[in-house]
N, C-alpha and C positions, 0 to 999 in steps of 0.2 A: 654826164647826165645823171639827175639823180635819179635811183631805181627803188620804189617800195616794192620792199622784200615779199608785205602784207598781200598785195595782189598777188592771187591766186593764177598762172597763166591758163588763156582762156583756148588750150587745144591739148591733148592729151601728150604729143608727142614733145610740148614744150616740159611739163609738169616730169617725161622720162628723163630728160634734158638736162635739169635740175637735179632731179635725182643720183646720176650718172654722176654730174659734176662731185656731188655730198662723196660718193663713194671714192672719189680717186683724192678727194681731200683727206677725208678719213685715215683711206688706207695706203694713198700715194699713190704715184704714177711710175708704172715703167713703159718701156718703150719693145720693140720685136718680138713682141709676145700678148698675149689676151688675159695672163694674171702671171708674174713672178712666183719664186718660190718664198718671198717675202707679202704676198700678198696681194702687190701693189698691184693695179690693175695700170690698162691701156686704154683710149678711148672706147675703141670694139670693149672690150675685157667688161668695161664699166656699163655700157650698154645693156651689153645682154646681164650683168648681174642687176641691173633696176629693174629690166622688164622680168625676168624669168628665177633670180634669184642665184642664176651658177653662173659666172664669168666664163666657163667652155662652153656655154649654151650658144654659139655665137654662129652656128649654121644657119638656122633661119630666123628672121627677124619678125616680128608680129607688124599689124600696120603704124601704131605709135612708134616701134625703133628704126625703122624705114624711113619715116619721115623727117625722124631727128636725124638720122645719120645726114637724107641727102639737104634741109635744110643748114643742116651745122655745114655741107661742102660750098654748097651756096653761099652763104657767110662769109667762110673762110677764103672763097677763089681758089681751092684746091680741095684734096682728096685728104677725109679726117686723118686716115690710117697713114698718108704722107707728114702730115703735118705733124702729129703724134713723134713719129719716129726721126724729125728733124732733130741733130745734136743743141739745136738752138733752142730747144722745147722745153719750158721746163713748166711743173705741175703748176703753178700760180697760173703762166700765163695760158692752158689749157683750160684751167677752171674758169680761169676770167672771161675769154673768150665765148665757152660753153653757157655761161649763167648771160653774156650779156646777146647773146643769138636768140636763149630762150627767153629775154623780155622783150626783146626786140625788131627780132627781126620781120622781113615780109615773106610769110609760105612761100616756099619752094613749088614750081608746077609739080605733080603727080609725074614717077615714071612712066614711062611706056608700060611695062608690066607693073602690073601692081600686086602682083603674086608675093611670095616670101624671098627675101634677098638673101643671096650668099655673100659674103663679107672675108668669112676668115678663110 
């Protein structure tokens, strides 16, 4: 499906979503951990550095990296932080995945709690 890039996505936790993806392109992806000592970040890792600026920032989640996280699990039929660290995983097809959740996908229902999630 074709995706214009130009659209703007229209929910805040899509446009984190994107962002995340930009960062683990940038700086790469690793895996059992929230940023290497090369830089690369994780799903978690890239998260919290779109929302808050620091990849350790990964304790609690604002409501935009909440929603991406549990929409991106929705998407995916599993748990990011599994997928991520699958040996089968590699940075194209996380970004791929990530950019095509945030054009596309249908919101995830609200947790139970809608407080700040713990992840890492």
């Amino acid at each position: 499906m074709f995706h214009d890039r130009n659209i703007h996505p229209d929910a805040p936790w899509r446009a984190l979503l994107l962002n995340a993806a930009s960062l683990i392109e940038v700086h790469g992806h690793c895996k059992l951990g929230l940023m290497d000592e090369h830089g690369r970040l994780c799903f978690v890792g890239a998260l919290a550095k779109a929302e808050t600026g620091d990849a350790n920032d990964a304790v609690c989640y604002g409501a935009a990296a909440t929603d991406a996280y549990y929409n991106f699990r929705d998407f995916l039929g599993q748990d990011p932080v599994d997928y991520n660290n699958l040996p089968t995983t590699k940075a194209r097809d996380l970004i791929s995945k990530m950019r095509l959740c945030a054009y596309e996908s249908t919101p995830a229902p609200a947790p139970e709690s809608m407080g700040p999630k713990r992840f890492a």
